[in-house]
C-alpha positions as CSV (number, residue, x, y, z in Angstrom):
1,X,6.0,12.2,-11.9
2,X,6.5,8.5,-12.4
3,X,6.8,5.6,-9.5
4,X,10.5,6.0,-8.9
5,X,10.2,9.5,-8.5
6,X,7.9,9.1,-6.1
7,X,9.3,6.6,-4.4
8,X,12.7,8.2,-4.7
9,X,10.8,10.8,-2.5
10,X,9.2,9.0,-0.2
11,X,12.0,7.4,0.7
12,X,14.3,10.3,1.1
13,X,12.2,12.0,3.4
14,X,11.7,9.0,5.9
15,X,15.5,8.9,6.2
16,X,15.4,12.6,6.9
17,X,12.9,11.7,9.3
18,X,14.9,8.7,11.1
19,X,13.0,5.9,9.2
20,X,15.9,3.8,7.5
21,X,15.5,1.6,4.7
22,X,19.1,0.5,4.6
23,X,21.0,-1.1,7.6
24,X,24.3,-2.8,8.7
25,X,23.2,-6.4,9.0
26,X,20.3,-8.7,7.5
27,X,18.5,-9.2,11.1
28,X,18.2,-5.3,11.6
29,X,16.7,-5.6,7.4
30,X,14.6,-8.3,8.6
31,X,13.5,-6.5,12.3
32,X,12.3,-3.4,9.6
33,X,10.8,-5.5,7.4
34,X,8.9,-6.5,10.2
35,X,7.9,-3.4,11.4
36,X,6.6,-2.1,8.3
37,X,4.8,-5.2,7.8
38,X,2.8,-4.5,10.5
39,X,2.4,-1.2,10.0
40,X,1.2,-2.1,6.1
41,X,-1.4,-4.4,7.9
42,X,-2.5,-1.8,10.2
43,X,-3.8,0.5,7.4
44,X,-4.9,-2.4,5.1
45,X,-7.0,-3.0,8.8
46,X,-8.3,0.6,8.5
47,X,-9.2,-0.3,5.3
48,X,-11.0,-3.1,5.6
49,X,-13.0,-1.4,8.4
50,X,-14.4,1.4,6.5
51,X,-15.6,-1.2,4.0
52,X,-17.0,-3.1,6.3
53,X,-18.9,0.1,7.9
54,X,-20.1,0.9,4.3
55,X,-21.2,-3.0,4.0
56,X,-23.1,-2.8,7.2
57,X,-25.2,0.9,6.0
58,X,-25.8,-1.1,2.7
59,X,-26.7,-4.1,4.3
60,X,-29.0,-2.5,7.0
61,X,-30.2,1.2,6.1
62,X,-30.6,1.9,9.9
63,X,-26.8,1.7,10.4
64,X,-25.3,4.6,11.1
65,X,-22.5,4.4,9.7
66,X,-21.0,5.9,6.4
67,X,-22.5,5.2,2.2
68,X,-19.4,4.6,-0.1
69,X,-19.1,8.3,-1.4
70,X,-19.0,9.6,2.3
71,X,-16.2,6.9,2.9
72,X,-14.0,7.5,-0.5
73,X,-12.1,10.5,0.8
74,X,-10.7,8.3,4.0
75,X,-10.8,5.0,1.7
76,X,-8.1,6.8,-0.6
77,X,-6.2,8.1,2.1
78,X,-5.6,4.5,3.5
79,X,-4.6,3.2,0.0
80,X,-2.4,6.1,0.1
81,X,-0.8,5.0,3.1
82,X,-0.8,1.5,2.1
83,X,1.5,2.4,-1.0
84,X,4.1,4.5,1.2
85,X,4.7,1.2,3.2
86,X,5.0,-1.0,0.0
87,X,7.4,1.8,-1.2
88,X,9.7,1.3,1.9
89,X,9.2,-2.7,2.1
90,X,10.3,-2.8,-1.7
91,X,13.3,-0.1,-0.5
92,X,14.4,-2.5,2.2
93,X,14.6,-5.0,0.0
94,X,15.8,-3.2,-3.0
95,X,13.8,-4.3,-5.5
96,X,12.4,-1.5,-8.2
97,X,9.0,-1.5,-7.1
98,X,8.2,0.6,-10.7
99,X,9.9,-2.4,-12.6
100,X,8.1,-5.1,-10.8
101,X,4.4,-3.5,-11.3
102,X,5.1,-2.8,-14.7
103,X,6.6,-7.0,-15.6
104,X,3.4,-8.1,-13.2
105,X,0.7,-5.5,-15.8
106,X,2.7,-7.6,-18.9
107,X,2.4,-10.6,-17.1
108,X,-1.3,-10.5,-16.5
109,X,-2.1,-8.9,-20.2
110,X,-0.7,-12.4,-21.0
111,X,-2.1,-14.6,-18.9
112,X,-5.6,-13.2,-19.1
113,X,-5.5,-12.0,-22.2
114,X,-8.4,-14.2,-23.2
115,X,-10.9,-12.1,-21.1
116,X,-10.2,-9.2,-23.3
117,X,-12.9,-8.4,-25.5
């Protein structure tokens, strides 16, 4: 399955579900947006702070708090939900988020293309 696909997906179910990407007027496009900014920030947040936990155990071995394998399971499962609101903020806008991540790849194999070795 490539991005569209899933995206195609994702984005069929949250209308099933009452989540819409598409809408009558640009300040109800831009309200969404809005929402699923936030909500992208929340899990990015949820990321960040199992990291952080994992930092602190590093950091200070009497921590209790999770090592980096005990964490990876939860970590992926943020990034997971960090891609399904980059999916519907790229359907909002209606940009191909699969076209865009494959120019940005060529764009960096260009412009760093001297750190190859």
């Amino acid at each position: 399955m490539d991005l569209s696909e899933i995206c195609s997906m994702q984005i069929s179910d949250d209308e099933k579900r009452g989540f819409p990407v598409r809408f009558n007027s640009e300040r109800e496009e831009h309200a969404q947006l809005l929402k699923d900014l936030v909500g992208l920030f929340g899990e990015v947040g949820e990321f960040s702070d199992q990291t952080k936990k994992v930092g602190l155990k590093l950091d200070q071995p009497d921590y209790n708090g999770p090592t980096l394998d005990e964490s990876r399971e939860q970590l992926g499962k943020e990034l997971g939900d960090v891609l399904i609101y980059t999916i519907r903020l790229a359907a909002i806008l209606k940009v191909d988020l699969e076209d865009i991540v494959l120019r940005t790849i060529r764009n960096n194999k260009e412009r760093y293309a001297y750190l190859e070795k």
